[in-house]
N, C-alpha and C positions, 0 to 999 in steps of 0.2 A: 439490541441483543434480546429482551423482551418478543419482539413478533420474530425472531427468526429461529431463537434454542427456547425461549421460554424461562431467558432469564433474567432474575428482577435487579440486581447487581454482580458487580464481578470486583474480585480484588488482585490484586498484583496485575501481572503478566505472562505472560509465552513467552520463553525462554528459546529465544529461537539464535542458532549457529550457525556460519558460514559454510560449516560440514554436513548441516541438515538437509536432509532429503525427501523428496516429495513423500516418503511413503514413512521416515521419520516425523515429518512434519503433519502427519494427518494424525499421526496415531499422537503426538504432542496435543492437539490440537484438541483434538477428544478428551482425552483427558485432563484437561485443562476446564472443559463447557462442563464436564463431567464433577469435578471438584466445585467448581462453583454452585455449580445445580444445587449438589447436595447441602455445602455449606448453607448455602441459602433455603433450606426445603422447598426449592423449586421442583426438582426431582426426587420421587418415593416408586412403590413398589410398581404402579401402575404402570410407571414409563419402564420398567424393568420386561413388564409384561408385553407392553407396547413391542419395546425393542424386539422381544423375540419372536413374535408373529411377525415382523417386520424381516424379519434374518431366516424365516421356517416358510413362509409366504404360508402362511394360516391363520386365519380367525382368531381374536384374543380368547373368545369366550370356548375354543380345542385347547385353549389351554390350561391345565388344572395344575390347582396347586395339591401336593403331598405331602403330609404330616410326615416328620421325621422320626416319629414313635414307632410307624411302618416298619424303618431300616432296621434289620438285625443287629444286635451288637458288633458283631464281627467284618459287619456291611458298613458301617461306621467306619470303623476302624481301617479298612481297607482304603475309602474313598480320603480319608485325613491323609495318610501316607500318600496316596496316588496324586493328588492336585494341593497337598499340603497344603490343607485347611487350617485356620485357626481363628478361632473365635474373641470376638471384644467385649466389651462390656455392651456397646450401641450394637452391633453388629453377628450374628450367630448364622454361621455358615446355612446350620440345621434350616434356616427357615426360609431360604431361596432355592426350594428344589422343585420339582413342576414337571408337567409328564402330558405327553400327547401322541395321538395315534394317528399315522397317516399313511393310505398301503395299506392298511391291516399289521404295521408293524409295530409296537409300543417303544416309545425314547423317553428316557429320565433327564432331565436337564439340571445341573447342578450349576448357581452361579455361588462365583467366588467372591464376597462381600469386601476382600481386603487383599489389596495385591493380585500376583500375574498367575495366572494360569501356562503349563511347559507349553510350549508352539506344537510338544506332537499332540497334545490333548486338547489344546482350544480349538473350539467347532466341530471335535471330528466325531465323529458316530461308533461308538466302541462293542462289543459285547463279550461277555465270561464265557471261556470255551468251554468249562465245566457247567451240566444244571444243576437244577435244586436236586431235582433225580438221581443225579449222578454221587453226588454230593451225601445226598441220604444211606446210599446204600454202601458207600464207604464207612461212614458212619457205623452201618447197622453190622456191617463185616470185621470192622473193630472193635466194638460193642463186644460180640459171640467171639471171636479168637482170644480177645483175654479177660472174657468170662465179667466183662464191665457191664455196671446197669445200665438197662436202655433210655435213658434222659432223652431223648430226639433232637431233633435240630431244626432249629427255627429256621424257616426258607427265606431266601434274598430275596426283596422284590425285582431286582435287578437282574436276577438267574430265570432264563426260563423250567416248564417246569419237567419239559421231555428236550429229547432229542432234537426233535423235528421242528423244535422255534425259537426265537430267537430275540431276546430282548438288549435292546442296544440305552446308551448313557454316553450323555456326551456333556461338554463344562466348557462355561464362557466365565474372562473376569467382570464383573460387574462394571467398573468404567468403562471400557471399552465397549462391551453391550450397549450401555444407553448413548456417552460418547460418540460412537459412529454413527448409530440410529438418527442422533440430532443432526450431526453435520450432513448424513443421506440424503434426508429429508430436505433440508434447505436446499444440497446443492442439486437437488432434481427439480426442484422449486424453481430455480435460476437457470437449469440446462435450457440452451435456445436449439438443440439440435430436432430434427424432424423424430430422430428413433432413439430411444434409451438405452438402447443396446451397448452402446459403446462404452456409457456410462458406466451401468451395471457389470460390466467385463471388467471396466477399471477397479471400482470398490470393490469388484469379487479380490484382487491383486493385490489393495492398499490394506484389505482387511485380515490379509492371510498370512497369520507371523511368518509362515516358510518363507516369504520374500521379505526377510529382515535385513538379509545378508549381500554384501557388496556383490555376489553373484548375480544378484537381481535385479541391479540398478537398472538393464536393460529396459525392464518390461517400464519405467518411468521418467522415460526420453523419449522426445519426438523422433521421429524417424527422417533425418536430413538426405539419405540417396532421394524417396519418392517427395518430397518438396521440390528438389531441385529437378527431378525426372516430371514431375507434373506440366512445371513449369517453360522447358523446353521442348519437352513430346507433342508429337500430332496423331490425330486420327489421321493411317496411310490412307491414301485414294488406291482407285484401283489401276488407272496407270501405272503408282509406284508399285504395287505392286507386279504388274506386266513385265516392267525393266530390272524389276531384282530379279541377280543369279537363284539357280536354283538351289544353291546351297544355302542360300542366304535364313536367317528365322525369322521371315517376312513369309517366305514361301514353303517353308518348314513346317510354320502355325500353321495359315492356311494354305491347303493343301488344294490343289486345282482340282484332281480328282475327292469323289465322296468311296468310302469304305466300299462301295460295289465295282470301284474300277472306272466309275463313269464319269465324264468330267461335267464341271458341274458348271450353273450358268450363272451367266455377269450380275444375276440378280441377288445370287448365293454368296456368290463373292464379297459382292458390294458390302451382305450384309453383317459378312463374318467381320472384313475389317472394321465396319464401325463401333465393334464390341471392345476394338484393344487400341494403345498411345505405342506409337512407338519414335526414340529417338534414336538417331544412327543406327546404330547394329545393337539398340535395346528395345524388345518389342515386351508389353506386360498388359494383360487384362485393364478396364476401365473398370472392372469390378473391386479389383484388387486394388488398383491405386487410391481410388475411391472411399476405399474401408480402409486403408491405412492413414488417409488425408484425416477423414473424421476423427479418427484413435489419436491423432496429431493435434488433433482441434480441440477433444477433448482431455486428453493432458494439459493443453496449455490454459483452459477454464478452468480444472481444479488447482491449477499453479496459481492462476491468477488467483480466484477466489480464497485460496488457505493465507495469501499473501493478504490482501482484504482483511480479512478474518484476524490476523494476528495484528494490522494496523490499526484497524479496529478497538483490538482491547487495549494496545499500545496508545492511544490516544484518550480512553479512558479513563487509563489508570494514571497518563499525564494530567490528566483536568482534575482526577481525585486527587492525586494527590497535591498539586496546587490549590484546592479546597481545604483540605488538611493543613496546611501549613500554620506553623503556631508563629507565623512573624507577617500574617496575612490581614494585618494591620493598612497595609499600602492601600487598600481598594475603601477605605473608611476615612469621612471627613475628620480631619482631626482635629480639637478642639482648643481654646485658648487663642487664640489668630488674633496676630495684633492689629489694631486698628486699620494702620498704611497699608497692610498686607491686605486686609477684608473689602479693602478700597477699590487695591489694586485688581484683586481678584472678580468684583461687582465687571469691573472694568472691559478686564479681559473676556468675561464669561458677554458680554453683553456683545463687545467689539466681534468675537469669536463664535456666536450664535449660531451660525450659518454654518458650522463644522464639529462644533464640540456642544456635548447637553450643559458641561459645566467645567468650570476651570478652578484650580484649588492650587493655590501659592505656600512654598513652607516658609514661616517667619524668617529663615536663615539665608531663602532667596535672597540675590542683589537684586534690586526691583529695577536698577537703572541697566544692571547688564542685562537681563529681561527684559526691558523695553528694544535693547538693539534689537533681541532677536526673533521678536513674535512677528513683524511686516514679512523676514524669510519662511517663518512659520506657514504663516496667511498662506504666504504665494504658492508657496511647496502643496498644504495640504489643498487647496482648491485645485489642484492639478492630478491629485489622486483620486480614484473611483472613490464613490458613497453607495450606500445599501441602498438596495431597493423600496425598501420600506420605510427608510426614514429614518431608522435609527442612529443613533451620531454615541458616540465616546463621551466619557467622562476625563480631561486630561488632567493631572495631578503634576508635580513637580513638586519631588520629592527626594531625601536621602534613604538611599536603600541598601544603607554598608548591610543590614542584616542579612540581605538576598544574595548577596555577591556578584552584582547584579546592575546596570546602567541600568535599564529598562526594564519594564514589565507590564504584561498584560494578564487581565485576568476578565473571562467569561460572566463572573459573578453577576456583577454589576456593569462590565465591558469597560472596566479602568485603565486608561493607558497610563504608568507611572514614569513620567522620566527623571533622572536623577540628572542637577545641572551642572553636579560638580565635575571635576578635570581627575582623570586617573591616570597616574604616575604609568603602573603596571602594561596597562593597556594603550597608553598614551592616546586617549577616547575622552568625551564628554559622553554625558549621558543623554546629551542634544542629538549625537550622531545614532543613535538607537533609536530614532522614532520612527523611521519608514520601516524600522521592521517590527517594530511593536504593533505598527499601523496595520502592517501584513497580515496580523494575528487577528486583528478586530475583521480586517474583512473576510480571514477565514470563517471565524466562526459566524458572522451576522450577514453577509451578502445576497446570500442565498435563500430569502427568504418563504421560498413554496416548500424545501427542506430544512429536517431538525441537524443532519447530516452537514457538519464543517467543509469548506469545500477539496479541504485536502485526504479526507478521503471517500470524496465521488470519485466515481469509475471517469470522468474525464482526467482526473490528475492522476490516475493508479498508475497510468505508465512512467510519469516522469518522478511517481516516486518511487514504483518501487526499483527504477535506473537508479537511482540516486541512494539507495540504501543497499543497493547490490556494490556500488562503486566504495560504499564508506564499508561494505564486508572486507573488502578485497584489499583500501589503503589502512583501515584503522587497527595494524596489526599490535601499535606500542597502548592502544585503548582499553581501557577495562571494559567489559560486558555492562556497568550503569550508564557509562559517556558514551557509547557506541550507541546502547538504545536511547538514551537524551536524543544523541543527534539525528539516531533513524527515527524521531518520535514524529507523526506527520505535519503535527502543525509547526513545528519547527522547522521541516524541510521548505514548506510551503512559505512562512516567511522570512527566511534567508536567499531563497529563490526568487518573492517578490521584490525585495531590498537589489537586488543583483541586476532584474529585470531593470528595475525605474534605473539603475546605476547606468545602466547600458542606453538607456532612450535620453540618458542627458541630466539626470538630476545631481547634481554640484553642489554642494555646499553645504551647513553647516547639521542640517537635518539628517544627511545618511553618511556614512564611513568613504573615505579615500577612496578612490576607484581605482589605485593602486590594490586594496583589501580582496576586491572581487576579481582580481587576475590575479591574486595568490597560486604559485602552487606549492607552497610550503602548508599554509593553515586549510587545513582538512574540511573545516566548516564551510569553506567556498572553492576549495581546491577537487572537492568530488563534482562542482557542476562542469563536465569535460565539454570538449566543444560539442559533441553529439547529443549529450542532457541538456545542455543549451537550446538548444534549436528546439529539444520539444519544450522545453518550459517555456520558450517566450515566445512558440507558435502557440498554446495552451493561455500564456497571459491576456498575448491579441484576441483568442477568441472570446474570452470571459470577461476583457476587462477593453471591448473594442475604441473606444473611445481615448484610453488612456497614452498611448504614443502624440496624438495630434495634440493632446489636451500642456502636453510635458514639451513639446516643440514650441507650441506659442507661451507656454510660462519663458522657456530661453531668449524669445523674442521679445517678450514685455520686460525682462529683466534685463536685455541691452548687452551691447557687445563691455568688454574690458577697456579701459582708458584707452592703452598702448592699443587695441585694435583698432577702437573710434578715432582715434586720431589718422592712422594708418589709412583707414577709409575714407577717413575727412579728405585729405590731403589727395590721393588720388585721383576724388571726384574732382576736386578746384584744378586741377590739372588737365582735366579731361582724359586720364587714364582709365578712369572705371566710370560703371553705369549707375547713375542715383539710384541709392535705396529708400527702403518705405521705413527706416527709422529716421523720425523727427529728427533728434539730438545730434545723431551725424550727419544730417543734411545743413542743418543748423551749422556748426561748427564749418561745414566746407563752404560756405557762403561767407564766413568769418577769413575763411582762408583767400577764397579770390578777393574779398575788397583789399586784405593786407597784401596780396601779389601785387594788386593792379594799382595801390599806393607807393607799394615799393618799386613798381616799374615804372609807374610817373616820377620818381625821384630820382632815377637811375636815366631816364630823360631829359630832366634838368642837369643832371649833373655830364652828363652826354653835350648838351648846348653849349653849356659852360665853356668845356673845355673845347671845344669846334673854337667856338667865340674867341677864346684866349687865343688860340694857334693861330684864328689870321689878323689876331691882331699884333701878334710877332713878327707876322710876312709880312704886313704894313708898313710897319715899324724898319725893317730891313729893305 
């Protein structure tokens, strides 16, 4: 936030709605960098000045500031009424007014320190029909009719001072001034288009209260006919042209004869068609398609980017306030540790080196149900990616009723906390929370050439901001805090990781039911649709490449199920199935033919036996 608005913190968040719109959402947005600025004296007068050379395309130093001692009393008092000024204690309308000449024409600029300026008055360029002139000699005419002293009258600076000229005034609110100025600048920073043109039309559009109103919506959608027209149009050849009617708007456009009657040649032709697309019976300029592609292209960069921007501070203010927490006790060794515990813990952290910086047991741990489950631990977390750089977790295992909360991660120090007890409510341990606690660690530490968590790099922008469009759309019974909890990025990012490993095989006691992640009742996994699907675990594959084959052979070291090993045993001793490359059920089926091949030499004796007996009966008779 620093290199891109210049600013040194930010508090809260963007209050952003399912009914916000690209041109609510900028003008939120501003005001938002706008607020913080100031709280923060990030921004002062300077950037005030900046902003409007920026909005005038003039030099800072055309622009002068004017003493409000200048304004007449009455001039005052005019301009309070008109852009309903009012003044603070911090803040006095009087001393944001500033005047520049360009054309030979002089503008007074008034900004408004506190609140909005009316839409017919922001930016527009005004002037007093009456002058000073004009004005005096009214005066001087009511003065002499009823015999009143002649006091004079102070002249407007605002009034010219004849006829013949004209001094104009115009008023911006102060937020929005620097507000936009800051987000301009960054997002021309970031345009990749060849010409700014498009841009600049846009923010002419997003900045201009007249398009408040749902009338407007228009000018901030892509245009879906020429997408689709792009996409199946040709440049015609000149055959097609030869074989269309003449009535057709193939031969309508161009026209075989030129304006003198003459007709014109295969080279003229050729070259008129290569200028326009036409599909079926829709023929339209490449200039034209072209400039509305781009207008298309750029809509959907400032969509992207305001969505950025508010995920952005939405993740910020998730980490602050996880900072803030007064029960943020979890991520601190805690003191007192009983001996067995201190033991146990040298133990684990020692056994566990290769995954975790340190490991910390609560006295209230069962140390012996803990020992079952740290071998599934091992196996599980050697099969998840590790950071780049080496960094590893601090894993704790802990009670976290304060949190409300199985798990928890925190950036601080990169504490993963798991709580190991069983919850009634949830019907969860706090064992089943760790692939996505885990998710969290490699959000924020993976990535290590960036300070940037990976959930919101521009490679995950797509799959979240799907995934926060789909929780707009189902989380109608949700309050605006649980809505943004759940759209908060690194939240999205490890419930989507958790979902991922679910899908590539991981079973057991470290991640939730994989009944949980084919919910469609619970919202928290019920918004990754099949279509958010495919990008987040085409998105996984590419970030995290290693990780499918790594999670196939964990399945394989970990062995099929009794009931299947047997299943399989038995097949092979049979000659039904082809040997596998697991030991233990090869083993087992070579258990199984010696016990056939004894049971079928006794079913031979006992075969002889009875032969034997029978003719010794027919002997007998």
């Amino acid at each position: 936030m620093k290199q891109k608005y210049g600013l040194t913190h930010i508090s809260k968040t963007i209050t952003v709605t399912p009914n916000d719109t690209l041109y609510t959402l900028y003008r939120k947005t501003a005001r938002y960098l706008y607020k913080n600025g100031v709280e923060n004296g990030d921004y002062t007068d300077k950037d005030e000045v900046l902003a409007l050379s920026h909005k005038l395309d003039i030099k800072e130093n055309e622009i002068k500031k004017v003493d409000s001692f200048k304004l007449a009393p009455e001039e005052k008092i005019e301009f309070e009424k008109k852009f309903k000024f009012k003044n603070t204690q911090k803040n006095k309308w009087e001393d944001h007014i500033y005047q520049y000449q360009k054309d030979g024409e002089k503008t007074f600029i008034f900004i408004k320190p506190n609140g909005s300026i009316p839409s017919t008055y922001y930016g527009q360029r005004r002037y007093w029909t009456d002058t000073n002139e004009t004005i005096k000699q009214r005066a001087s005419l009511n003065t002499y009719y009823n015999s009143l002293p002649d006091t004079g009258i102070t002249p407007w600076i605002t009034r010219a001072n004849n006829r013949n000229d004209k001094v104009y005034f115009t008023a911006y609110s102060r937020d929005l001034l620097i507000g936009y100025d800051k987000l301009n600048i960054d997002l021309k920073r970031n345009f990749k288009e060849k010409s700014l043109d498009p841009l600049n039309k846009l923010i002419d559009n997003l900045t201009d209260p007249k398009n408040s109103g749902n009338s407007n919506e228009y000018l901030f959608s892509p245009d879906a006919y020429y997408e689709i027209f792009a996409k199946q149009a040709h440049t015609p050849t000149y055959e097609e042209w030869q074989n269309a009617p003449e009535e057709s708007l193939l031969k309508i456009r161009i026209n075989k004869e030129d304006s003198e009657k003459t007709p014109k040649p295969k080279s003229i032709i050729e070259k008129e068609l290569s200028e326009y697309l036409i599909n079926k019976d829709q023929i339209l300029p490449k200039t034209t398609v072209s400039n509305v592609l781009s207008e298309n292209r750029t809509l959907n960069f400032v969509n992207r980017y305001l969505k950025d921007t508010y995920n952005l501070t939405l993740q910020q203010q998730y980490d602050a306030e996880q900072a803030r927490s007064s029960h943020a006790t979890f991520f601190q060794t805690k003191k007192n540790i009983d001996k067995t515990t201190q033991k146990e813990m040298e133990r684990l952290t020692n056994d566990l080196s290769k995954h975790f910086k340190k490991v910390e047991i609560d006295n209230d741990v069962d140390l012996e149900e803990l020992k079952k489950f740290i071998p599934e631990l091992k196996q599980t977390v050697s099969a998840l990616p590790h950071t780049k750089n080496g960094i590893k977790p601090i894993l704790r295992f802990r009670k976290l009723k304060n949190h409300r909360a199985l798990g928890m991660f925190t950036p601080i120090n990169n504490t993963l906390a798991i709580d190991f007890r069983y919850d009634k409510k949830t019907k969860e341990t706090g064992l089943q929370s760790f692939v996505h606690e885990y998710g969290h660690f490699l959000d924020y530490n993976y990535n290590s050439r960036s300070n940037l968590p990976l959930s919101i790099n521009k490679n995950f922008s797509d799959s979240l901001q799907s995934t926060q469009a789909e929780i707009d759309n189902s989380s109608t019974l949700l309050t605006s805090k649980e809505r943004a909890y759940l759209k908060t990025p690194s939240e999205v990012f490890a419930r989507a990781f958790e979902t991922y490993a679910s899908t590539l095989g991981v079973n057991n006691s470290v991640i939730k039911d994989k009944d949980v992640y084919n919910s469609k009742i619970d919202i928290k996994y019920s918004t990754f649709t099949p279509d958010i699907k495919k990008k987040v675990f085409s998105y996984f594959d590419k970030q995290f490449p290693n990780m499918k084959q790594q999670i196939q052979q964990l399945k394989q070291e970990k062995g099929l199920s009794k009931a299947e090993m047997h299943r399989q045993a038995f097949l092979i001793s049979r000659g039904r199935m082809q040997p596998t490359q697991d030991s233990k059920t090869m083993e087992l089926s070579q258990k199984f033919k010696e016990k056939w091949a004894t049971r079928c030499g006794e079913i031979n004796k006992k075969q002889l036996a009875r032969e034997h007996a029978m003719q010794t009966r027919n002997l007998e008779r």
